[in-house]
SERO-4910 file (N, C-alpha, C, O; in steps of 0.05 Angstrom, whole numbers):
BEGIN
 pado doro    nc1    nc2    nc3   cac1   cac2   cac3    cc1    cc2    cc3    oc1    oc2    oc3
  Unk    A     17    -23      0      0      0      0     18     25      0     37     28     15
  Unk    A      9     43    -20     32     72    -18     13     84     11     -5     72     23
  Unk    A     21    101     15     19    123     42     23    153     31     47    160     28
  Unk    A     14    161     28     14    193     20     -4    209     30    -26    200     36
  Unk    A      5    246     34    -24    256     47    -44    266     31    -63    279     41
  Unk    A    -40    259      1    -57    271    -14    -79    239    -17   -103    240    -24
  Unk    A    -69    221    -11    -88    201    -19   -114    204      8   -113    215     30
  Unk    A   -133    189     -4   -166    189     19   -159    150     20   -152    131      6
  Unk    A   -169    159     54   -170    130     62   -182    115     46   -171     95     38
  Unk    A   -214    125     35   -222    106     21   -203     83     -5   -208     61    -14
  Unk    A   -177    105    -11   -160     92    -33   -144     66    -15   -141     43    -22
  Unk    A   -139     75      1   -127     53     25   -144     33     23   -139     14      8
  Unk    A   -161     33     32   -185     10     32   -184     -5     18   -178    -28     23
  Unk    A   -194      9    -11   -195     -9    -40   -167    -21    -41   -166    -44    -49
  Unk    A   -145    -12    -35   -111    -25    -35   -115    -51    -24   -111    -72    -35
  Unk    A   -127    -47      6   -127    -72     27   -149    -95     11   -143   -119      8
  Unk    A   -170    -84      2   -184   -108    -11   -184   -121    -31   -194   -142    -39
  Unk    A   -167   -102    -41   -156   -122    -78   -141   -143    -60   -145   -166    -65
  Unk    A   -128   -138    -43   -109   -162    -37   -123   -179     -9   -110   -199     -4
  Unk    A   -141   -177      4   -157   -192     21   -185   -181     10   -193   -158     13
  Unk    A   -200   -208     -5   -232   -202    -20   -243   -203     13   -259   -184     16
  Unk    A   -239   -217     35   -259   -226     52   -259   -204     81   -273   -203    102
  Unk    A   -236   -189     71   -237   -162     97   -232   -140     96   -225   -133     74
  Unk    A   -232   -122    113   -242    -95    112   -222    -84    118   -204   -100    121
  Unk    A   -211    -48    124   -197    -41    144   -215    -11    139   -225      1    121
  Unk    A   -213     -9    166   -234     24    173   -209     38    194   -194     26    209
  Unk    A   -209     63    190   -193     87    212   -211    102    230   -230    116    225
  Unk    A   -196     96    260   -213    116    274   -190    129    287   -166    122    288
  Unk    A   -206    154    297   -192    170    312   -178    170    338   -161    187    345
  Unk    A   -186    148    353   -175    140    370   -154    102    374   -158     81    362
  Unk    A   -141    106    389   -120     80    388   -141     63    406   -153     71    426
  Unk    A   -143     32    391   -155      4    410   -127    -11    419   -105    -11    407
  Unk    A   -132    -22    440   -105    -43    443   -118    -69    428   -142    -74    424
  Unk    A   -101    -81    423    -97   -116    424   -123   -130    432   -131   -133    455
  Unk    A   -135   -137    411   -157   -159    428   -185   -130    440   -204   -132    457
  Unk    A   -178   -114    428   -197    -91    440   -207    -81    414   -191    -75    396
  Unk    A   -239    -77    411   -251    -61    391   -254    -25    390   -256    -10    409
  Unk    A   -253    -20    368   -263      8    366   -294     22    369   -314     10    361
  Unk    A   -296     41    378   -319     46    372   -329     66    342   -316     79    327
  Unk    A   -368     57    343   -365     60    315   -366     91    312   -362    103    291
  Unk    A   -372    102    336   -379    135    327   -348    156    322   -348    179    312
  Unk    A   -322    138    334   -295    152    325   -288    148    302   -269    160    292
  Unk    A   -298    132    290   -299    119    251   -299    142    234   -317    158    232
  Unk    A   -269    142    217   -264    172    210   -283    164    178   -294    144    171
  Unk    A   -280    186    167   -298    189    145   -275    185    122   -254    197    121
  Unk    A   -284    164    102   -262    150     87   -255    168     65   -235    163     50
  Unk    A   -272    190     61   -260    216     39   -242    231     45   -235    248     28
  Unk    A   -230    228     70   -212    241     91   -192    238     66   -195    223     47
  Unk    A   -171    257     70   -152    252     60   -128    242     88   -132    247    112
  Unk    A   -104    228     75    -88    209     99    -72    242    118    -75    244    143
  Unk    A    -57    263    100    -55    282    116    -71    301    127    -62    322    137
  Unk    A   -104    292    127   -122    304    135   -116    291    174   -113    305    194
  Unk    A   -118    264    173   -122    252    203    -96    234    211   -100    218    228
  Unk    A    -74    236    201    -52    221    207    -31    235    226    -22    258    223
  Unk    A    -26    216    246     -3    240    261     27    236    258     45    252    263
  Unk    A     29    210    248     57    214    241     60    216    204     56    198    188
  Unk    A     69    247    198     72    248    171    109    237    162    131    249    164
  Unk    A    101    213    153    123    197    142    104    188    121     84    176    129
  Unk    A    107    192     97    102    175     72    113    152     62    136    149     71
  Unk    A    106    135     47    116    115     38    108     83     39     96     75     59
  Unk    A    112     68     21    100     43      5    105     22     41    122     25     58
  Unk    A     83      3     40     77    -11     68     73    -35     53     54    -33     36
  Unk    A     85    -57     54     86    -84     42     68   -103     67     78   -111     88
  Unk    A     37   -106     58     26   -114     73     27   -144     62     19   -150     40
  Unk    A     39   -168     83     38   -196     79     13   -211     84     -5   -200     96
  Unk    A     10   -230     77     -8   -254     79     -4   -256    109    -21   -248    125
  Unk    A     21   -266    115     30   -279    134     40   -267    167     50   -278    187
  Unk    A     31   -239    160     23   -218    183     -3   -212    195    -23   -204    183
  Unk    A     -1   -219    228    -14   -217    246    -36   -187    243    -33   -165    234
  Unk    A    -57   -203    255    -84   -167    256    -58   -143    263    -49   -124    251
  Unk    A    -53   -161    299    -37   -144    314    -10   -127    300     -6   -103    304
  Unk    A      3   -142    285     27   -139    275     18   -120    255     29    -98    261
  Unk    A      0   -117    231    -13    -99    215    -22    -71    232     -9    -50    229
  Unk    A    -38    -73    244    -48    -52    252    -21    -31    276    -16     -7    276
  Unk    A     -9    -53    294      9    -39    294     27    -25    292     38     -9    307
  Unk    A     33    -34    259     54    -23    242     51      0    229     69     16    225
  Unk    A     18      4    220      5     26    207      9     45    223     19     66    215
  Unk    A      0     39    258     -6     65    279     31     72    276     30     94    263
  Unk    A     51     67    279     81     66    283     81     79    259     76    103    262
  Unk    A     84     73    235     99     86    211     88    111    204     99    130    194
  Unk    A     63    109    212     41    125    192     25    150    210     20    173    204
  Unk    A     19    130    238      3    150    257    -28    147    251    -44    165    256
  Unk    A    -33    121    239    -54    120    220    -72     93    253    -59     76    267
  Unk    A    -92     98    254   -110     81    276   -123     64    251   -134     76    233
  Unk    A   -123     39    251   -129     20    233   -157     -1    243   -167     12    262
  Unk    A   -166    -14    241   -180    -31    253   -179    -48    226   -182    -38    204
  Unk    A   -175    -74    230   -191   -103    209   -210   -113    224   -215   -117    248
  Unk    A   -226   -114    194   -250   -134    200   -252   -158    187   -233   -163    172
  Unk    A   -271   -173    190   -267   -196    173   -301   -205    165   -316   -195    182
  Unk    A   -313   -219    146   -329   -220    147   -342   -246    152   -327   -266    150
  Unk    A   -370   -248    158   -376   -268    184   -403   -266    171   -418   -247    179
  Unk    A   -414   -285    152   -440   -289    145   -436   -265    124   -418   -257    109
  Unk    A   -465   -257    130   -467   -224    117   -466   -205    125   -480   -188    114
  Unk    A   -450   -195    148   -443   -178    163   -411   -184    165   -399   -204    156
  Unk    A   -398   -155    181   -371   -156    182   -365   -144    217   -378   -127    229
  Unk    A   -342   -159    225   -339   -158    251   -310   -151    260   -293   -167    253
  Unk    A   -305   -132    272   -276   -128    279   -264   -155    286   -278   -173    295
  Unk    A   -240   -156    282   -228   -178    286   -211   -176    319   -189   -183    327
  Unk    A   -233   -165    333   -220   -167    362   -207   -192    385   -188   -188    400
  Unk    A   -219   -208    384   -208   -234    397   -191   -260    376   -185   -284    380
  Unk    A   -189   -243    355   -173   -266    332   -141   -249    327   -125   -258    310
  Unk    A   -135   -227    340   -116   -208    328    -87   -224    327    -66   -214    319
  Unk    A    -89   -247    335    -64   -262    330    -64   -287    306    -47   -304    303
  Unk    A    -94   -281    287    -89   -296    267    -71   -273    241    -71   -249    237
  Unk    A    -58   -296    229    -54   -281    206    -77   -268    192   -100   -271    201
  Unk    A    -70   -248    164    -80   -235    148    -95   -254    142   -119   -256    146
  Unk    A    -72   -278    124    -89   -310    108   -113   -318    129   -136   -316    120
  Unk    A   -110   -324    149   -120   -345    166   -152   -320    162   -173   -324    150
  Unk    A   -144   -298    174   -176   -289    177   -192   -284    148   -217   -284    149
  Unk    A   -178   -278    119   -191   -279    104   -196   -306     86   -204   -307     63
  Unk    A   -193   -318     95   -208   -356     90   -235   -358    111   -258   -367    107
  Unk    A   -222   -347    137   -244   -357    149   -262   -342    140   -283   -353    135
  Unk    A   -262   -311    136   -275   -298    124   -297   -307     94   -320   -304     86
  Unk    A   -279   -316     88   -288   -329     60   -310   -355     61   -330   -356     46
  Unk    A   -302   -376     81   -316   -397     88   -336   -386    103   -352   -404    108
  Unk    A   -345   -364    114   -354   -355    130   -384   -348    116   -406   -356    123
  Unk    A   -375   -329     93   -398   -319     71   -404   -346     49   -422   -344     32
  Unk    A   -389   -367     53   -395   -384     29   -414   -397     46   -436   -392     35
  Unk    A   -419   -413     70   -439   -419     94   -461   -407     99   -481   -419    107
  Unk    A   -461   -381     95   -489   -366     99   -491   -368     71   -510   -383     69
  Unk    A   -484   -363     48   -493   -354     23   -514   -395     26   -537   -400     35
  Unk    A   -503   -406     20   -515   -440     18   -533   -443     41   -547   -463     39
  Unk    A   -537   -428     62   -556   -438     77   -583   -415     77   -605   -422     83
  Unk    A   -576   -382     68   -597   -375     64   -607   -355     44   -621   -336     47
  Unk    A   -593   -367     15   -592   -349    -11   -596   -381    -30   -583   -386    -50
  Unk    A   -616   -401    -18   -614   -420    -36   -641   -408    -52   -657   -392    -41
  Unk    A   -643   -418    -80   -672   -419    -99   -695   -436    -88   -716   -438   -100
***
């Protein structure tokens, strides 16, 4: 993902989901710990531009792995960037912060993610 302050989160977003179809990432204004959710009313507005709400202005390209932890991701974002991150993952037809899983990998939550919507789609989108 590049990092710049002219880009809008929302471009961030679309970055994170070309490369995970089954999860989300949203910015709020305030820092969650580990295993702790955000709330939804600090949920910044994704037209933001990144030097609109970021506090650490450092630019530059963030090689987000498969094989990196919620924790380890979102951490890294708040550190480089100053950027408050949250993943979600999706869970049926709804999407759920990934608060008590933050030590699965990226992979691990977007399969389960995936298995997740393929289970509800077959049990309540049949003809």
């Amino acid at each position: 993902m590049t990092i710049d302050d002219n880009k809008t989160l929302a471009a961030v977003q679309k970055e994170f989901k070309r490369k995970f179809q089954n999860l989300k990432i949203e910015f709020y204004q305030g820092r969650h710990e580990a295993g702790e959710g955000s709330p939804g009313v600090t949920r910044l507005d994704p037209e933001q531009t990144i030097g609109a709400v970021r506090t650490v202005n450092q630019p530059g390209e963030f090689n987000v792995t498969e094989d990196m932890t919620v924790r380890d991701f979102e951490q890294q974002v708040y550190e480089r960037f100053g950027l408050n991150v949250q993943v979600f993952r999706k869970s049926g037809n709804l999407w759920m912060q990934t608060t008590s899983t933050d030590d699965w990998t990226l992979q691990e939550q977007n399969r389960k993610g995936g298995s997740s919507e393929q289970a509800y789609k077959q049990k309540y989108e049949q003809d």
